[in-house]
C-alpha positions in Angstrom: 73.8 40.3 -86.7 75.3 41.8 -90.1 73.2 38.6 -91.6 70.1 39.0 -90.2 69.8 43.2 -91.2 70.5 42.2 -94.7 68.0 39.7 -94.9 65.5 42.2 -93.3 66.5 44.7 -95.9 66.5 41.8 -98.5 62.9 40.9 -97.0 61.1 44.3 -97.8 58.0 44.0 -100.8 56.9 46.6 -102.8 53.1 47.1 -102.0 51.7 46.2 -105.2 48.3 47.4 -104.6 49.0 50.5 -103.5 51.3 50.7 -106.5 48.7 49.8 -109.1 45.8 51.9 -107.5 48.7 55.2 -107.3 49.6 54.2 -111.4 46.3 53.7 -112.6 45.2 57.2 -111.1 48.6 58.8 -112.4 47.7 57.2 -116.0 43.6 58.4 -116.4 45.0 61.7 -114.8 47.4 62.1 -117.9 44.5 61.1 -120.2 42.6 63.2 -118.9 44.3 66.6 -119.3 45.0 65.7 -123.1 40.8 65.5 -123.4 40.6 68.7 -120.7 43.4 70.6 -123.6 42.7 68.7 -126.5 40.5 72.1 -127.9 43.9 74.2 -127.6 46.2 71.0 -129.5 44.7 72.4 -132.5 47.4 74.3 -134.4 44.7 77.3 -135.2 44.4 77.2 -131.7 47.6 76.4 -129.5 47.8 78.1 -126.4 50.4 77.7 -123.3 47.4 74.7 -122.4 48.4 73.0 -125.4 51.3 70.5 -123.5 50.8 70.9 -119.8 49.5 67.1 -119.9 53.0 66.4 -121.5 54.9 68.4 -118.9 52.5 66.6 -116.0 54.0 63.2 -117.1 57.4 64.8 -116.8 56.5 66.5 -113.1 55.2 62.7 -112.7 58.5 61.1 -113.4 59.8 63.4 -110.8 58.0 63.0 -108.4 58.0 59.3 -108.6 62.0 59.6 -108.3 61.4 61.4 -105.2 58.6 58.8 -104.1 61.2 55.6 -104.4 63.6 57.6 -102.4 61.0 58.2 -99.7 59.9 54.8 -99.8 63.3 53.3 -99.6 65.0 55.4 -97.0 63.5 53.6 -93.5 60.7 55.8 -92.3 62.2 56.1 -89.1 64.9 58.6 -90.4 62.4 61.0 -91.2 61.2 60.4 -87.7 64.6 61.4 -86.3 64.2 65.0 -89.2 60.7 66.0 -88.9 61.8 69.0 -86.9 64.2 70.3 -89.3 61.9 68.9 -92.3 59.2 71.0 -90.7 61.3 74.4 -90.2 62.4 74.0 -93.7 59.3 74.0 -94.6 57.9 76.6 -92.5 60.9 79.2 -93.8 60.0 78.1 -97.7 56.3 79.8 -96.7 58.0 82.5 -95.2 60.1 82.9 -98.7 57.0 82.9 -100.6 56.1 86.3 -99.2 60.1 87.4 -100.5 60.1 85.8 -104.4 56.3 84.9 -104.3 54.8 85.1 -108.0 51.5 86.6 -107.7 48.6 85.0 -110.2 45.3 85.8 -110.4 45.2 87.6 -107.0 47.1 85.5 -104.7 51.2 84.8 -104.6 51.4 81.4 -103.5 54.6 80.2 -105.8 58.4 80.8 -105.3 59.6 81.8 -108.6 63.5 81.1 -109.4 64.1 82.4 -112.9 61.5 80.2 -115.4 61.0 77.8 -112.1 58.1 78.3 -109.7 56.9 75.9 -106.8 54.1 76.0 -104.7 55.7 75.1 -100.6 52.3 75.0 -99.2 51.4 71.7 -101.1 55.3 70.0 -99.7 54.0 71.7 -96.3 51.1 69.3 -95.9 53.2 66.0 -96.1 55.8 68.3 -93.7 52.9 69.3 -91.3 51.8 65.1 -91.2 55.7 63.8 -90.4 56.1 66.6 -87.5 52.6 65.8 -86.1 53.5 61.8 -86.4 56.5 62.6 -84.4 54.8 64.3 -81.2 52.6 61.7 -81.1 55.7 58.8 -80.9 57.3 60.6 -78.3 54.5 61.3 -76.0 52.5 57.7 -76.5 49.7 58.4 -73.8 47.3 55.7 -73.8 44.6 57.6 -71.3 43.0 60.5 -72.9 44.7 63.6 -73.6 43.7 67.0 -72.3 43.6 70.2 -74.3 47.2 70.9 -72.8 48.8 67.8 -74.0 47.5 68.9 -77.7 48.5 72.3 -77.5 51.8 71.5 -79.4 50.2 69.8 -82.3 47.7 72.9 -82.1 51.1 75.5 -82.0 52.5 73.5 -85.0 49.4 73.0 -86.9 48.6 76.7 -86.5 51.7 78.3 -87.5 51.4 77.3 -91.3 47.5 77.7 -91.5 48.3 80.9 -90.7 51.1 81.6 -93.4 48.9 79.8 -96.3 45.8 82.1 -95.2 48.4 85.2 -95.4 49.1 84.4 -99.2 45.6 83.9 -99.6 44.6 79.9 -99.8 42.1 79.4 -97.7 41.8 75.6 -99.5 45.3 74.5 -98.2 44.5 75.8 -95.0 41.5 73.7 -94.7 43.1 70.4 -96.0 46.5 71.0 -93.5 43.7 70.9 -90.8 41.7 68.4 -91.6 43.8 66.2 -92.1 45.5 67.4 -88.6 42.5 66.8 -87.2 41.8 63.1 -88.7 45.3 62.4 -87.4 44.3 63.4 -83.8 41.2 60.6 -84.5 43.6 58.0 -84.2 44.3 59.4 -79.9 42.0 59.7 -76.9 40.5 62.9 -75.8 38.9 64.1 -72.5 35.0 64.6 -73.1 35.5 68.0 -71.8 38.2 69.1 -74.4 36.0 67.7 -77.0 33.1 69.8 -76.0 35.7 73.2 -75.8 37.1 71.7 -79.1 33.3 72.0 -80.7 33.4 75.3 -79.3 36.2 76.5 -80.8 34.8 74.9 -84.6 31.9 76.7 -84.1 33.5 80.5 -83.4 36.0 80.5 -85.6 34.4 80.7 -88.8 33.0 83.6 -88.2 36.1 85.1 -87.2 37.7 83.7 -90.7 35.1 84.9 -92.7 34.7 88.7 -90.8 38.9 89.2 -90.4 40.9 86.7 -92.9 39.2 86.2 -95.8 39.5 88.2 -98.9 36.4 89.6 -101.0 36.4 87.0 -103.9 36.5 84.2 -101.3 33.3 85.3 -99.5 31.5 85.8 -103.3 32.5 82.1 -103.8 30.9 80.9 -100.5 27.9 83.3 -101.2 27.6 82.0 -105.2 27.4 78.4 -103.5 24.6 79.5 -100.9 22.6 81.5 -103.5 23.5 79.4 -106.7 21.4 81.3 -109.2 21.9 84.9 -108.1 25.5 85.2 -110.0 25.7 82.6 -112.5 27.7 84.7 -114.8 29.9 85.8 -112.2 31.0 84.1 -109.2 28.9 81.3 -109.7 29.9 80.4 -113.1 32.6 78.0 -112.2 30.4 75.8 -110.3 27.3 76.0 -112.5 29.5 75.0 -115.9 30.8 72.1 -114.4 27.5 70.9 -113.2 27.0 71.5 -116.5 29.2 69.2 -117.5 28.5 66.3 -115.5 24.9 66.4 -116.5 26.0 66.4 -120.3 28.0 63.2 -119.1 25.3 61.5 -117.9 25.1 57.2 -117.5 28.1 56.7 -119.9 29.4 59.9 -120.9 29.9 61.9 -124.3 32.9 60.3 -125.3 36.6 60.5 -124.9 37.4 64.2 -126.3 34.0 64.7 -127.1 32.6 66.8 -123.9 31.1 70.0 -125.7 31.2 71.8 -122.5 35.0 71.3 -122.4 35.7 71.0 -126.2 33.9 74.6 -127.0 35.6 76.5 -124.1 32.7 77.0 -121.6 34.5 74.7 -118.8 37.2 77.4 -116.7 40.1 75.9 -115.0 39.4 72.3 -116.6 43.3 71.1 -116.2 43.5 72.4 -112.8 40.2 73.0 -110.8 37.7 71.0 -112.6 39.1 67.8 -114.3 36.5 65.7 -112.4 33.9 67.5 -115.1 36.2 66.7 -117.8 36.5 63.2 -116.8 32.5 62.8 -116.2 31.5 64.5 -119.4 33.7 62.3 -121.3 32.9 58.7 -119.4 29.7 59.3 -117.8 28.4 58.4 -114.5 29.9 55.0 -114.7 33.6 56.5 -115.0 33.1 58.9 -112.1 32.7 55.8 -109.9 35.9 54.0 -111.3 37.6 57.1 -110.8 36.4 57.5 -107.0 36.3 53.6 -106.4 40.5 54.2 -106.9 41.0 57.0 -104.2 38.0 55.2 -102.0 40.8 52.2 -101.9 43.9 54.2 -101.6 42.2 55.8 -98.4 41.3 52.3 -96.9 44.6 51.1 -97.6 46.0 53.7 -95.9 44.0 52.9 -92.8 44.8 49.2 -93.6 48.5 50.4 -93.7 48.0 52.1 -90.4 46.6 49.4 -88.6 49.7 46.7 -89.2 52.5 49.7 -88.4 54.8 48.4 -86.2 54.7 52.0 -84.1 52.8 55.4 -83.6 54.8 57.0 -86.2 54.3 55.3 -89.0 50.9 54.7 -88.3 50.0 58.6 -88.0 52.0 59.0 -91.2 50.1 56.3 -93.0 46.3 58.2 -91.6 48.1 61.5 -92.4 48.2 60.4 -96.0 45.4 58.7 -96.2 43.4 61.3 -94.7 45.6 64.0 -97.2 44.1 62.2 -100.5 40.7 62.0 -98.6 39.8 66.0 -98.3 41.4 66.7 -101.2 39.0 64.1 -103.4 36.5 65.5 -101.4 36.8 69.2 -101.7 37.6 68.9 -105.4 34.8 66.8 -106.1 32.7 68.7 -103.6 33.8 71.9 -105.8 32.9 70.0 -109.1 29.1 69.0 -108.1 28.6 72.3 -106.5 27.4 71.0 -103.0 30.9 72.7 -101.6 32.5 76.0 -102.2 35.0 76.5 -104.7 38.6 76.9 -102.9 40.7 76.0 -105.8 42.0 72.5 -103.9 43.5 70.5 -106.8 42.3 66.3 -107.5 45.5 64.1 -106.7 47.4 62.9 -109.5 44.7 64.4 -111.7 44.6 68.2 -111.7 47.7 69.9 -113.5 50.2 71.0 -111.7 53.7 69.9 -111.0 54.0 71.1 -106.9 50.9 69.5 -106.2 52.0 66.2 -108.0 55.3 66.1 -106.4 54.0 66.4 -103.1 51.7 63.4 -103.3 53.4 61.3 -105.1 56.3 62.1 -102.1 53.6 61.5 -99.1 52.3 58.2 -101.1 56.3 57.4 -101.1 56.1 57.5 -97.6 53.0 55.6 -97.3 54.5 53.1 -99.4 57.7 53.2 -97.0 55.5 52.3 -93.7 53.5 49.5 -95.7 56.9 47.7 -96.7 57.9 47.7 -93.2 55.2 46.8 -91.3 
């Protein structure tokens, strides 16, 4: 007995594909922020921008300690915590309203001393386990009834609602997508679908009229009318389109995008390194770059479909579908055809919270592939 549990734990592979596709994100990522900074490396010009890709490789190396260890610890433990995981989770939110750091308008970051975290981005890998784990336990196989949801519903609700307090309405949208592309995986009574349309249809006006704050409705209302606030509002979007036009078949060159290099490009390291990238590679890198998280969303799917049970299967679509709204609200944001909700590009925008918490939820992904 003792024999054959070594030699299961002695039988596990490291996913190499997954690996490479996660590294060579991680790697054109960290290349990237030295182009997207490269203007404030200068020493006439050196800025708190000038190292953030040096501290992203060190945020990197931490959360890819954090990754083995959720990769190597079998998934079904976290299975057994996801409750607990969760409430942690939903009381770090409730602390961010307690030590919260407020920038630029919205507090969204714990701040201990010179160390600040961001829980909403570990809440989205949280939300994906405790949602995973209702579906195990109650494995229906006929189709499921408004009622049998309304847990996932309570659970996925509780931190929309605390991200759209602090404001970020991007987070909120991502934790329910991706909810939402979970529940694709069960069956659902035609007639809960057609109340579920309903309710997608009422409630953003009900978002835009009670919960969301004056600059988010100008960023909507920039996207709608492009050219009514270009220096305003709209100059986000309209400076990276900028961007990726100057890019065009096979880019400006590697530090060599004048949008970026002369300052014209906001939020380059964090909201818009998918115009930095473009500019400086061109057409032809943009689809490299979005061939790699096209494949880690498959493989997540792929991953899902050999899972030897419901849990690691909804983790493995959790993920996948995690990376997928992300790439596309970021890009979306990027090429102005979506709004600008400040949603960060995985393993490619700076910042160390959101770095962490995917390279820990592609930890676990790795974690169901090795055992399925």
């Amino acid at each position: 007995m003792r024999g054959r549990a070594i030699g299961a734990r002695s039988s596990l592979q490291v996913d190499m594909p997954l690996l490479l596709g996660i590294v060579a994100i991680a790697t054109l990522g960290v290349v990237n922020l030295y182009s997207a900074t490269s203007v404030y490396i200068d020493a006439g010009k050196r800025s708190g921008l000038a190292d953030i890709y040096v501290s992203q490789v060190y945020w990197i190396v931490v959360g890819s300690l954090l990754a083995i260890a959720a990769a190597v610890i079998d998934y079904r433990h976290f299975e057994r915590l996801a409750y607990v995981l969760y409430v942690g989770g939903i009381a770090s939110l409730g602390l961010v309203f307690v030590l919260g750091a407020d920038i630029r308008g919205s507090s969204r970051w714990i701040q201990l001393g010179s160390f600040t975290f961001q829980p909403s981005e570990f809440m989205k890998v949280l939300t994906v386990l405790v949602v995973a784990k209702v579906l195990h336990d109650d494995p229906k196989t006929e189709p499921r009834t408004l009622l049998d949801l309304a847990p996932i519903f309570a659970l996925t609700a509780l931190p929309v609602a605390l991200v759209m307090a602090q404001p970020d309405l991007g987070t909120s949208l991502v934790i329910m997508l991706t909810v939402g592309s979970v529940l694709g995986m069960t069956k659902v009574r035609r007639q809960s679908l057609l109340w579920l349309g309903g309710f997608a249809v009422t409630v953003p006006p009900l978002f835009w009229k009670y919960l969301m704050k004056d600059y988010q409705k100008a960023r909507i209302t920039s996207f709608l009318e492009p050219d009514d606030d270009k220096t305003g509002a709209g100059w986000h979007a309209f400076q990276s389109k900028t961007a990726i036009g100057n890019g065009g078949l096979s880019g400006e060159g590697f530090m060599q995008g004048t949008q970026n290099q002369f300052g014209f490009l906001p939020d380059q390291h964090s909201d818009f390194p998918f115009a930095v990238f473009l500019e400086d590679w061109g057409f032809v890198g943009g689809v490299v770059l979005l061939a790699l998280y096209c494949f880690l969303c498959i493989w997540a799917v792929h991953v899902a479909s050999q899972s030897k049970d419901r849990f690691g299967a909804a983790v493995a679509v959790g993920i996948g579908a995690m990376i997928f709204w992300h790439t596309v609200f970021n890009v979306g944001m990027a090429m102005n055809i979506l709004p600008v909700v400040g949603i960060t590009l995985p393993l490619f925008s700076y910042g160390g919270s959101s770095a962490v918490a995917m390279l820990v939820g592609l930890g676990l992904l790795m974690n169901v592939s090795m055992r399925r």
